[in-house]
Each structure stands twice: as structure tokens, then as C-alpha cells.
N, C-alpha and C positions, 0 to 999 in steps of 0.2 A: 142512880146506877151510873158508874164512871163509865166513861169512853170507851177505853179497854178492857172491861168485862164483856159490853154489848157487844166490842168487836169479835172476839174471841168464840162469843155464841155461849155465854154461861146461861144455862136453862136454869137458873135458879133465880128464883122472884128477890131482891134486894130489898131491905125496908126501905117505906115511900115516907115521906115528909110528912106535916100536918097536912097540907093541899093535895097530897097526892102526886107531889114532884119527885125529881130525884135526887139526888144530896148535889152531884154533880154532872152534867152535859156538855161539856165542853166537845167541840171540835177539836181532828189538829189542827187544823189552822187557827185555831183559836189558840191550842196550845202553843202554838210558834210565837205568842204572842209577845215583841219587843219591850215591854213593861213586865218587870218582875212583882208579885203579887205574893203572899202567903197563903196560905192554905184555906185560911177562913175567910179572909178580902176574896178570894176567887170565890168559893160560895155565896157569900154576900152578895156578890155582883150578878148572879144570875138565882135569886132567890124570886121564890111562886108571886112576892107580894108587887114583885114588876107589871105581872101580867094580867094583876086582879082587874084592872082597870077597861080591860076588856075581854076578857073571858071570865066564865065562873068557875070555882074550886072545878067543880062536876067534870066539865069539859076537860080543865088540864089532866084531871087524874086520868080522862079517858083517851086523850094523847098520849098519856106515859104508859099507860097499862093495854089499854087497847089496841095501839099500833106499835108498841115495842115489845112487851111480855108474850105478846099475843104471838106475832111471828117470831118471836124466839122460841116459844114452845113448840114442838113440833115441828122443829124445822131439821131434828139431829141429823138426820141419814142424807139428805140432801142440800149439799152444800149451794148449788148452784141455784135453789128458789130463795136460800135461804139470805143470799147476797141479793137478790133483785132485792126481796123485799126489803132488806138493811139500808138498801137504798132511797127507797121511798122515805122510811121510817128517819132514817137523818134529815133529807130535804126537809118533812115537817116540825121537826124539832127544832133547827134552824129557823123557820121560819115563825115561831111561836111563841118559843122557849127561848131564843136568847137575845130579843128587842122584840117590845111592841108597837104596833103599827103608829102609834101616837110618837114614842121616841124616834123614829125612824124619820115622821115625819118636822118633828122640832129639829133635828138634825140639816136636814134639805132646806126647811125655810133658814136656819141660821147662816147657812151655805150661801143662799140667796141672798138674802142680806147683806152679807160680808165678802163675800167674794168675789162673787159675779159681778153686785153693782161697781165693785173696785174695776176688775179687769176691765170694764164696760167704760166708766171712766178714762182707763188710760189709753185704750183704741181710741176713743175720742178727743182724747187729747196729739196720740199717733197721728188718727186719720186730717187732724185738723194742721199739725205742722208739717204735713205731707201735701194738701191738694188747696192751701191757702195761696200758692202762688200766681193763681189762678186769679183768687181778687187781688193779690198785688199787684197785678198785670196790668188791670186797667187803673188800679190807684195810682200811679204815675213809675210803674216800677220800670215800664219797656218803653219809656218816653227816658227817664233820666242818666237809665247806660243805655240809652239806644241800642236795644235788642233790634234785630230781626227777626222774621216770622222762623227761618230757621233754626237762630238760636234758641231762642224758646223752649222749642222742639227739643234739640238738643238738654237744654237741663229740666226737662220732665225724662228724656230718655236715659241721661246719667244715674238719675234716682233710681230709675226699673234696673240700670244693669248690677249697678252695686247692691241691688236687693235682689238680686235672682243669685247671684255670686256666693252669696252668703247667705241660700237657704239652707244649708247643710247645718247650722245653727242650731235647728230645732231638736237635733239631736241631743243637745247641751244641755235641756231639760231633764234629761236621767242623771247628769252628768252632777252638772251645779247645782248647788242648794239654789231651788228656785227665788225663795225671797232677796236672795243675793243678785242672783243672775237676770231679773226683772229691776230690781231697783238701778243696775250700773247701766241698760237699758233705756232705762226712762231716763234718768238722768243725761244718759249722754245725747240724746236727741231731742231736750230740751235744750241743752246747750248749746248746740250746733242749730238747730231753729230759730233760738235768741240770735244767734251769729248772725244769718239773714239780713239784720238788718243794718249790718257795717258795711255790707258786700259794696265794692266801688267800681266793680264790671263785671263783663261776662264771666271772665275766666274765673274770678274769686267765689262769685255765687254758683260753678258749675262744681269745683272742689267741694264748698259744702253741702250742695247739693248730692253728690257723690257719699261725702262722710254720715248725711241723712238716711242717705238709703241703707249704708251697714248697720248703724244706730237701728233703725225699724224692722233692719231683717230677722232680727232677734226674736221678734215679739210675735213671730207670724205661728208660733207654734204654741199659743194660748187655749187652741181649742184641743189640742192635744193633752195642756196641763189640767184642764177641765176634766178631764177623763181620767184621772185620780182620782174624781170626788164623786160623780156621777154615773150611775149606769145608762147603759146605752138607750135607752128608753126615755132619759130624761136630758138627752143632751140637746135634743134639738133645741129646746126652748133657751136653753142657755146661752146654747152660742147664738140665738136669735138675737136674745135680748145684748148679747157682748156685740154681734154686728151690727145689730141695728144702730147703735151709735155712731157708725159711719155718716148713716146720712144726716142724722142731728146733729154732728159735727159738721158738715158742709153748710149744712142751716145754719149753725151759730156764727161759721167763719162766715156766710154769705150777710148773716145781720151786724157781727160787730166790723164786718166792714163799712158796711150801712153807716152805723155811728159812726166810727173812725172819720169815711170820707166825708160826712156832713161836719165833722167840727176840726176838719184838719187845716179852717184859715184861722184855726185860735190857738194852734199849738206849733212850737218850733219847731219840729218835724216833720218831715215826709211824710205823707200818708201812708205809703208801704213800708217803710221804714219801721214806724209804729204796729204796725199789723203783724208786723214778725215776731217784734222786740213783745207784746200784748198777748200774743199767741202762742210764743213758746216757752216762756220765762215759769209758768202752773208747773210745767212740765219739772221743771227743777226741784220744785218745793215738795210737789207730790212724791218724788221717788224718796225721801227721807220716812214718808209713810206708810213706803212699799214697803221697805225694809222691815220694818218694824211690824207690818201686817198682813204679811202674806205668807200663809204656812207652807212648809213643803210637802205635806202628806195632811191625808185627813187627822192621823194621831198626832200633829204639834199645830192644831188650831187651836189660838189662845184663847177663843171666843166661846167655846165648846168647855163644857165641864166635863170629869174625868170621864163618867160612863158614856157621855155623848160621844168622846174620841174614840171609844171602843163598839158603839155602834155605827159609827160613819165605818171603820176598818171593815166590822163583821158583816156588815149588808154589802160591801164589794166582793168582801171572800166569797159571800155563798152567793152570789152571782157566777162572780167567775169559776168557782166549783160546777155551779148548775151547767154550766156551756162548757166546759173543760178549758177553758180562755187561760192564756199565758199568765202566771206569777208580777207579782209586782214588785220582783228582786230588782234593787238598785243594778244601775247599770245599761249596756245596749248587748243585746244576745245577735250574734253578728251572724250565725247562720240563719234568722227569722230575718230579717234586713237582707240577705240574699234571696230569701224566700219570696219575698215581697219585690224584691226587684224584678224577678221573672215572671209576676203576676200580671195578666195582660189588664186583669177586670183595674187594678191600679190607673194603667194609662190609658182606661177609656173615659176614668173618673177626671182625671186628670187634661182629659181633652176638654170635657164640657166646664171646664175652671178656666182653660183657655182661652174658648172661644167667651163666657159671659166676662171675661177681664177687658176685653176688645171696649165693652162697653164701660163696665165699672172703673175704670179706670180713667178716662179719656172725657165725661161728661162733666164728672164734676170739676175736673181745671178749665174747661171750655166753654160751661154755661154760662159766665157772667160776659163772656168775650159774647157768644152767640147770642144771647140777649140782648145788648147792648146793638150789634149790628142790626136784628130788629128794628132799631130806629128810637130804642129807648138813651136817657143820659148815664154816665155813670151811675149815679147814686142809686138811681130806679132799677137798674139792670143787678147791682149789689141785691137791694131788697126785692125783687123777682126771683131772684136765685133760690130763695127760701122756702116756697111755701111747699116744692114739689118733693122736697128733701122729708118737710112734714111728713104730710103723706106717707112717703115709703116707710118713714120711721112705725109710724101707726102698725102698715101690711107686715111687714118683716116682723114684728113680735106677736103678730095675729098669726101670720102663715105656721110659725115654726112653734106655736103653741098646738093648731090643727096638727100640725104633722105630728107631733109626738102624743098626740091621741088618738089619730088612727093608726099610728105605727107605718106610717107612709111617709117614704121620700120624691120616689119620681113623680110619684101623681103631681104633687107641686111643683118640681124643678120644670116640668114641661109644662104645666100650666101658665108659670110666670116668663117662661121663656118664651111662648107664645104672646104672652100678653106685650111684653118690650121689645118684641118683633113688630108686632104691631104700631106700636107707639113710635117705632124710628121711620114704619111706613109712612105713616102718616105723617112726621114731619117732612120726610122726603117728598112725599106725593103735593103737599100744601107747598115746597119749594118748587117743583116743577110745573105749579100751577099759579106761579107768585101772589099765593093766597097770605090774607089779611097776616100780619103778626101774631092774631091771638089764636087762631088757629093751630100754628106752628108752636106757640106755645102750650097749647093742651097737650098736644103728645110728648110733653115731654115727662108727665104724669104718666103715664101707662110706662112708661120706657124706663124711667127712674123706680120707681115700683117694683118693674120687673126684674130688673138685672140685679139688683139690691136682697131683693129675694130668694134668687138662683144662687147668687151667693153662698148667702147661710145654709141652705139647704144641702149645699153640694161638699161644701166642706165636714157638716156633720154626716152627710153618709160616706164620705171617706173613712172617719175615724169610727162608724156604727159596723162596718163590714172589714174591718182586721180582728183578731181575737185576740193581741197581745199586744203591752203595750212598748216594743220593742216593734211590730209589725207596722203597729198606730203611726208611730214619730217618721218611719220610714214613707210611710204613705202618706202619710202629709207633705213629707221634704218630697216628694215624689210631683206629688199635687200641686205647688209652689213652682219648684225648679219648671215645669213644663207651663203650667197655669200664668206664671209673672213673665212669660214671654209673650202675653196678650197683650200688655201696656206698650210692649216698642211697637205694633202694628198700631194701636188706639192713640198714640202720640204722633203718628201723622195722619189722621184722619180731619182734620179741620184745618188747614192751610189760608193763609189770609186770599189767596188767591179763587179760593173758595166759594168767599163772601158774597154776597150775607146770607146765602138758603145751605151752601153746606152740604148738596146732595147727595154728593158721593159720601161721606162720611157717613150724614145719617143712613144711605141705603146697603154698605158695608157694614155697620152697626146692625140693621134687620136682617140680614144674612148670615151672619154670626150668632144671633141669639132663636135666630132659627134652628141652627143646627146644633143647639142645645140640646133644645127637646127632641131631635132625633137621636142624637149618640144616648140623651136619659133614657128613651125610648130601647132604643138599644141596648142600655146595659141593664135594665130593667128582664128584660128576658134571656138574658145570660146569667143573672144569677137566678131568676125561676128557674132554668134549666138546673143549677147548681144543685138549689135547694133539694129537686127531685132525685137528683144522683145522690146527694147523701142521707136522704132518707132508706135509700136504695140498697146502697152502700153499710150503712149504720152496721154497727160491729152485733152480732147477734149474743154473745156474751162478753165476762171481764173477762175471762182469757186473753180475748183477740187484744182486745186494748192494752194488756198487758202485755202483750208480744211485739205492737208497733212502740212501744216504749221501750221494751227491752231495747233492741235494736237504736235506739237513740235519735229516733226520728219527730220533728218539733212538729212538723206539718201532720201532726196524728190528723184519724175523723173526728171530728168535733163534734162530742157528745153533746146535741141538746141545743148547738149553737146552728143559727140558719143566718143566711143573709138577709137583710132589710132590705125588703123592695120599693 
């Protein structure tokens, strides 16, 4: 039966297939479909023998006949049942008829494979020519331009402002073909990383320091590109797994420093020197492979054969049909980006990125320094740095696999924000009581854990509670621009003057990831609230939804769509 008979309401039974199918089921959305096909390739493509593999003839004939024929007969005189049930009666066919659940999922694992582990790589290779100066620091980098503790300060805080400047960026992912706009990315802040290591003072490493942080501002809008390929349900894990290389990257910078400073009296080199030039030079190489392998839609992955590119398309559409969720038209739709700008629930998400940046960002350039004062030597304080980074890496793809099984966000964001509140306690508390070193070093597992985790959490429920992906990129640039103003506050929380317990810092750090879990807490029952009004609300037929459309309004009721709590 075509499309447009069923829609029409033709009460006559069409001839069924040998199975019991129907010659043809397309959606429109399916018909909008940017690949031109013939008349027999489109039947071919959604032919009964897709779905033998898990249903039997029997069943599909009684999808086609049972829940289509059925409520099309009898439905003549009333049009308004006759549309509820056309409704129903597509969602199932969509979900039956046009990929099986086996394609759907060779599709995701392929996705997984190729995509994710890439982007996950290049964060890690980001996060590592970002927070490595932290071992250069004690590799003889603020012995040989004679920093001060101020300057320091200074080009950690250079990086945050030229990455907060240029978070408007993430916008540029509707814009540029992403395999383009990621490859000149990576590249140029491999370049500038490599640079690093020619810096002959302050002033020279504060510039590129600066040119780094444009370079990386680009990239912050990865878990927004994700949300092309993935529905909302399954993004937690991914971005878990793309964050979680954060901390495996300050383990790898915290261990190949390790080497480095152990064999740096056999090499004519600087220690730090080397660290830069070792560290950011991948970066170069990889972006030539960005280019070549990073699709910019699910349809031009090259990894994917034909019909897999047209089930990755179709399992987005009838998502985004099921929730009434914004189109995936090239482009930024500028009145949904206003929309989004007057959204409070935006900038309360955007508070708890905040305040967990105070800490994620400020731990990892500080640990080998705080170690080290401890009473450990360089080298030791390198390899100390690593094992807590472990860890987090482990919890952050454990958490954000939980979370998107129960379909819970806050529960974990305030879980882990408690838990790295605790952990900065107790470094504080062990400071104030000039307890043993190893003491103060245990919390710093709970607290790297925590905030590592808050993270990834907080970021995908930004992008799980917009419904468009014009609303998405806005709310992210939204979550950033406010969020990366955590790092100027966590860039002078460790002062040499400090030394060597750091109280104030660490007990600032508990205070802030304290009031994580309250603002989650908090917007956690702002969108309960939500959820209950638009159920409330919910349009009682297609007229109504038809009427706030008419009128040309983006912020319709969203059919179907609720916020993640």
C-alpha cells in the first residue's frame, strides 16, 4: 500500500506481497530522501525479506493487515479517530518495516567503532596539549624562563579567555562541512602545541598559549556533532566514553613525562622542551585522517554500506517525528537560538558546568606541582599523577553507561558532585591537620572521579533537553561561554604561597562541587515541574497542533518529547 493511499484513507484493501507486505511504505521523510533511487531500488530496499530475520511471515502480514486495513475500514465517517489511529499505525510501521532491530544495531556499533573512538582520540590528544603544562612546569619549564607563580597563573588563564572568546564556534558545525572544520582544528593546535617547545619566555609562550586556546575552542562542540548520529538515549554513553579520555590523557601526559624526565640526561633537549614537541606533533598527523574520515551526516559515512546510510538517516527521523523535535535542515534557524537564549532552565545547566570547571580544570595542571610539594621528587610526583586519572577514566564510562540505562541524569551529576566534594574535604581537612602525605593523596581519587564525571553528565543533559538541533548548538555555546569562566576562578586557587597543603584551594574546590549537586538538585525539579505542565497542556487533537504551526511558532508543545531528569 503506498503512502498516499493510506493517507488519503482509501478503504480498499491493495494487493499484499508473497509475505504479506505492502509493495510500498515509505514515509515522507523518507521520501525527502537526498539519494535519488528508481522505482524498483526503492522497493528493493524495504522488501519483507529484511525482516524475515526477525519476525515471521505471519506477524508482518498482521502489522500490515491488522493495524493498517483494519483501522482504515471503518473509520469513513470520522475523521478525527481515524487520524489518531494513522498515527499509531505509522509509528509501528516505522518501527518494523523499514530497519530491523539487528540493522539498527550494526549501524550504532559501526558508529562506535569509527566515530566515537576517533573523536575520543582527538579530545585526548586536545586535552593533552592543553593541561601538559602542568608537567612542564616542574620539568624545568618555570626554572628556565624564570616564571613566577603569577605568571603561570597568567598562561593557564590566557588559554581559558581565548577559549571562552571563541565559544561561539560551535555554531560552525551546521555551518562547515564538519570533516573539514575538525580536520583545520586538530591540525592547527597540533601546531601551535608543537610550538611550545621553541617558547624563549614568558611573553612568547603566553601568545601561543592564547593561539591554543582558539585552536581548542573549536572542538568544544563535539558532543553536539554526536547528536547527528545518536538519539538521545544513547548519547550519554558516548560522550562518556569521548570525555572520558580527558583523564587518560592527563595519565598519559602525567606517564610520558615520567619517561621523558627519567631519560632527559641522555637526550639534548630540555625536558619540557620535549614534552611539547612529543606531545603535540600526533596532533599534526592525525588531522590528515580526520579529513578523510569523519563524515558529516550519518548518509556520507564511508564505513557504512548503502542501506546502513539509510537506516542510520531513518532511525533519526522517526525519533525526531516521535517527539515532534526540530528538522535536521542545514543551517542555524535564528529564531530557536533566541529561544533558547531566554531559557532560564539553559543557565541553570550552565551554572553547574561552572561551578564543576572550578575544579576540572585547575587539578589537572596543579597535581604534579601539589604532589611534588608533598615531599615527593620530580619524577615520583610525574608518576603519582597517574594512577587517580586511571580510576576516573574507569567511573566516567561506567557512570555514563548507568545513566543511559536508567534514563537518569541528576541522580549521577549530584552523586559525583558529592562525592568530589568530599574528596577536596578531605584533602583540606588532612591540610589543616598536617596529616601524613598519603592521606592527602587519597582524596584526591574521590575528587578526580567526581568532577570528571559531573562533567560528562552535565554536558549530555544539555544537549538531551533542547528538541532541535539549532536549540542543541545554542545550548551548548550557552553552557561553555558561562561554564569556561570556571577555569579563571580554578587558575588561581593554588598559589605558591599556598604551599604545600593548599587549603584554601582545596576547600574552595568543595564548595563549588558542592553546589553542583544543589543547582542539579534544583533543576532536576524544574523540569519535573515542566514535564507535568506539558502533559497538562498536550494538544487534545491535530487541529490544535496544526494551529500553533499555522501561526509560525518553533516553540510548538512537543508531541511526545519530555525532559530527562
Amino acid at each position: 500500500m503506498s503512502y498516499d493511499r493510506l493517507r488519503h484513507g482509501n478503504e480498499s484493501k491493495p494487493a499484499l506481497g508473497p509475505m504479506g507486505e505492502s509493495p510500498a511504505y515509505s514515509t515522507a521523510t523518507d521520501r525527502d530522501s537526498d539519494d535519488e533511487r528508481t522505482g524498483d531500488e526503492y522497493r528493493q530496499s524495504f522488501e519483507m525479506r529484511d525482516l524475515n530475520q526477525t519476525i515471521s511471515g505471519s506477524t508482518a502480514q498482521f502489522l500490515d493487515v491488522g493495524l493498517i486495513s483494519e483501522n482504515i475500514e471503518g473509520k469513513e465517517g470520522n475523521e478525527g479517530d481515524y487520524s489518531e489511529h494513522r498515527r499509531g499505525s505509522a509509528s509501528t510501521i516505522q518501527s518494523f518495516m523499514l530497519y530491523t532491530p539487528d540493522e539498527e544495531r550494526a549501524v550504532i556499533n559501526k558508529f562506535d567503532r569509527n566515530l566515537v573512538l576517533l573523536v575520543a582520540l582527538l579530545y585526548m590528544l586536545s586535552f593533552l596539549d592543553r593541561s601538559n603544562i602542568g608537567n612542564a612546569r616542574i620539568a624545568g619549564m618555570e626554572d628556565e624562563l624564570h616564571l613566577e607563580s603569577d605568571q603561570y597563573e597568567w598562561l593557564l588563564r590566557a588559554f581559558y579567555i581565548a577559549y571562552i572568546l571563541f565559544e561561539w564556534m560551535t555554531l560552525l558545525w551546521k555551518v562547515v562541512p564538519p570533516h573539514i572544520y575538525l580536520a583545520v582544528c586538530v591540525a592547527s593546535w597540533g601546531i601551535i602545541a608543537s610550538l611550545q617547545s621553541l617558547a624563549f619566555s614568558f611573553f612568547s609562550l603566553l601568545v601561543l598559549r592564547i593561539s591554543l586556546g582558539i585552536g581548542e575552542a573549536a572542538f568544544v562542540g563535539v558532543p553536539f556533532y554526536l547528536s547527528f548520529f545518536y538519539k538521545r538515549d544513547e548519547l550519554a554513553l558516548r560522550t562518556g566514553l569521548f570525555i572520558s579520555a580527558a583523564p587518560l590523557a592527563t595519565s598519559f601526559a602525567s606517564s610520558l613525562a615520567w619517561v621523558i624526565t627519567k631519560l632527559g640526561s641522555r637526550i639534548p633537549i630540555a625536558d619540557w622542551r620535549l614534552l611539547f614537541l612529543v606531545e603535540g606533533f600526533p596532533s599534526i598527523i592525525v588531522s590528515v585522517f580526520v579529513w578523510l574520515r569523519i563524515p558529516d551526516n550519518p548518509g556520507s559515512a564511508s564505513y557504512l554500506t548503502r542501506r546502513e546510510r539509510k537506516v542510520a538517516k531513518l532511525r533519526l527521523r522517526k525519533v525526531k517525528n516521535d517527539h515532534a523535535e526540530g528538522t535536521t535542515e542545514e543551517g542555524v534557524k535564528w529564531i530557536e537560538v533566541v529561544e533558547t537564549l531566554k531559557d532560564p532552565k539553559a543557565y541553570l545547566t550552565a551554572a553547574c558546568f561552572f561551578c564543576a570547571n572550578v575544579a576540572f580544570s585547575s587539578l589537572p595542571v596543579f597535581l604534579p606541582t601539589i604532589i611534588e610539594d608533598m615531599g615527593h621528587s620530580a619524577v615520583v610526583s610525574q608518576a603519582l599523577s597517574a594512577p587517580p586519572y586511571l580510576v576516573a577514566f574507569v567511573t566516567v564510562i561506567l557512570t555514563a553507561f548507568l545513566s543511559d540505562r536508567l534514563q537518569s541524569r541528576s541522580t549521577f551529576v549530584i552523586f559525583h558532585a558529592l562525592l568530589a566534594a568530599a574528596g577536596y574535604a578531605m584533602m583540606a581537612i588532612a591540610g589543616l591537620l598536617h596529616a601524613s602525605p598519603k592521606v592527602r593523596y587519597v582524596g584526591v581519587y574521590p575528587a578526580a572521579t567526581g568532577f570528571f564525571s559531573v562533567v560528562t553528565i552535565v554536558i549530555t543533559w544539555t544537549i538531551n533537553n533542547q528538541n532541535s538541533d539549532s536549540k542543541k548548538g545554542t545550548g551548548l555555546a550557552i553552557l561553555n561561554y558561562i561554564g569556561q569562566l570556571g577555569p579563571l576562578v580554578g587558575v588561581h586557587l593554588y598559589p605558591n604561597r599556598d604551599k604545600p597543603y593548599y587549603v584554601n584551594g582545596m576547600t574552595i574546590c568543595a564548595g563549588f562541587m558542592a553546589m553542583v549537586a544543589v543547582l542539579a538538585l534544583g533543576l532536576r525539579m524544574l523540569l519535573a515541574r515542566a514535564n507535568r505542565r506539558m502533559a497538562v497542556e498536550q494538544p487534545k487533537d491535530e487541529g490544535e497542533d496544526e494551529e500553533l504551526v499555522g501561526k509560525g511558532r518553533t516553540h510548538r508543545r512537543e508531541q511526545g518529547f519530555l525532559y530527562m531528569l
